[in-house]
N, C-alpha and C positions, 0 to 999 in steps of 0.2 A: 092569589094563589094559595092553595091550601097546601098544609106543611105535609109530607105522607109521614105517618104513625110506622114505626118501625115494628114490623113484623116478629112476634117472637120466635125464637130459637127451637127446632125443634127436640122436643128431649127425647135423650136414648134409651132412656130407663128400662126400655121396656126385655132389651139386651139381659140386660141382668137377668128379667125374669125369665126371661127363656132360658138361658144358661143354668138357672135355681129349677127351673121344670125337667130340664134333660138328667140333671143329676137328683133330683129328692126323687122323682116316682122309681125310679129303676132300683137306686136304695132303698127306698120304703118298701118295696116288692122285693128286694131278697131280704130284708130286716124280718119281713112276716111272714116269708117263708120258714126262713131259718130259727122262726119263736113260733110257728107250726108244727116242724119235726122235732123241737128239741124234750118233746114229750118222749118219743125216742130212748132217749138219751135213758131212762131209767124202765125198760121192759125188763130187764133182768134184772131187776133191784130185788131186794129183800121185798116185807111186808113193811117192816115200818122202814124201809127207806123210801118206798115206793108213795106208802102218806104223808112222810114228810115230801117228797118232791112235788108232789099232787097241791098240796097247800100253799108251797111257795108257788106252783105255778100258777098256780089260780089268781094269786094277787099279782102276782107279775105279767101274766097275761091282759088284765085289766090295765094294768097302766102302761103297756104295749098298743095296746089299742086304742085307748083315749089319746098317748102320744103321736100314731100317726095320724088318728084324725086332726089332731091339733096343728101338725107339719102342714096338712092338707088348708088348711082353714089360713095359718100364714103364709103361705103358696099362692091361694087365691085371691090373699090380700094383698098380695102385690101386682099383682096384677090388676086390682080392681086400683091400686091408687099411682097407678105409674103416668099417670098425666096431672093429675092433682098435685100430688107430692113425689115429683121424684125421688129426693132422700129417703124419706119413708119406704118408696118402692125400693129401693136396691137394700135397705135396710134389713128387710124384711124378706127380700130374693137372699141373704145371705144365712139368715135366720132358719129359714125352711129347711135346708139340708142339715145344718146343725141342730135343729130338734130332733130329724130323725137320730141321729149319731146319741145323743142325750138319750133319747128313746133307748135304746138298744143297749147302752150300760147299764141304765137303769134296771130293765130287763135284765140283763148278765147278772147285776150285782142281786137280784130278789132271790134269783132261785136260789136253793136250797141242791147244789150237783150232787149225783150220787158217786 
C-alpha cells in the first residue's frame, strides 16, 4: 500500500492582492488626478512665479509618473508571484499602495506652491 503524499495547503495570498488592487488603482487615479489640476493652482500667479512653478512642475510631474507606473509594475508583481512566493506576494500587495502614498509627497514636496 502506498503512503498518500499530503496534499499542499492552499495559499491565500492572493487575498492580499486583491485587497492591494481595490485600494492602489482608485488611489493612484485620484493621486493623477489631483497632480493633473494642480497646474491649476498657479493661473493667477505672477510671471516669474508662474516659471518657477512651471519648472518645479515639470520635474515633479516626471517622478509622479514614473512612481505610479512603478506602483503598477509592484501591483502586478504580486500577483504574478502569489503562488510561488506567498511572502513575497503579500509583501509586495502591501508595497503597492504605499508607493503611491510616496509618490504623491514626493510630488507635494517638488513643487515650487505659489
Amino acid at each position: 500500500m502506498a503512503e498518500a503524499t499530503p496534499q499542499p495547503r492552499p495559499s491565500h495570498a492572493w487575498i492580499a492582492s486583491l485587497i492591494s488592487t481595490v485600494v492602489t488603482l482608485p488611489l493612484a487615479f485620484v493621486v493623477l488626478v489631483f497632480g493633473g489640476l494642480s497646474p491649476m493652482a498657479c493661473d493667477s500667479c505672477s510671471e516669474s512665479g508662474s516659471d518657477r512653478f512651471d519648472t518645479s512642475f515639470e520635474a515633479a510631474w516626471a517622478v509622479l509618473s514614473c512612481g505610479l507606473v512603478l506602483a503598477l509594475i509592484v501591483l502586478i508583481a504580486s500577483w504574478v508571484f502569489k503562488r510561488r512566493r506567498p511572502p513575497t506576494c503579500v509583501s509586495l500587495a502591501v508595497l503597492a499602495p504605499g508607493t503611491v502614498v510616496i509618490t504623491w509627497a514626493a510630488f507635494m514636496a517638488l513643487i515650487d506652491w505659489p
